[in-house]
N, C-alpha and C positions, 0 to 999 in steps of 0.2 A: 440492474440485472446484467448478466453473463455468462458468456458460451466460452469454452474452455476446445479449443480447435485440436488436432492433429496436432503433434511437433508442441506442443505449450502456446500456442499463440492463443491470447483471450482478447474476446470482442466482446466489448459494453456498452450498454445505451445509459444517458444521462438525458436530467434535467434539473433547470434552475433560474431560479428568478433573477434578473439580475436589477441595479439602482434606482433602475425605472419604472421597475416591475412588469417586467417585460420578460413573456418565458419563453427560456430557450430548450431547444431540445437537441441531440445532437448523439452520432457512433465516435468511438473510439476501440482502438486497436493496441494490444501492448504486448510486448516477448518478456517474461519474467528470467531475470538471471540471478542465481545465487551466485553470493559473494562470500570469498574466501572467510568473513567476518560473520557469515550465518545469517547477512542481511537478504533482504531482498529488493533487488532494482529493477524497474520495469521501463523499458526502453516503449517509450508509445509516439501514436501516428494517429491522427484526424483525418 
């Protein structure tokens, strides 16, 4: 899930099992920038 802030900044929440089956859950932050090539790069922070 994701909230899309003022200015383009989006904040998500994640989850995932990881090797040991152990779940983690966890925010992240990212500023989406278009690139000259039409790509999109997301610059993110934990």
């Amino acid at each position: 899930m994701g909230l899309l802030h003022t200015g383009g900044h989006i904040e998500m929440r994640y989850h995932q099992v990881n090797n040991q089956g152990e779940l983690m859950i966890g925010i992240y932050y990212s500023k989406p920038e278009l690139l000259k090539n039409g790509k999109l790069r997301l610059h993110e922070n934990r």
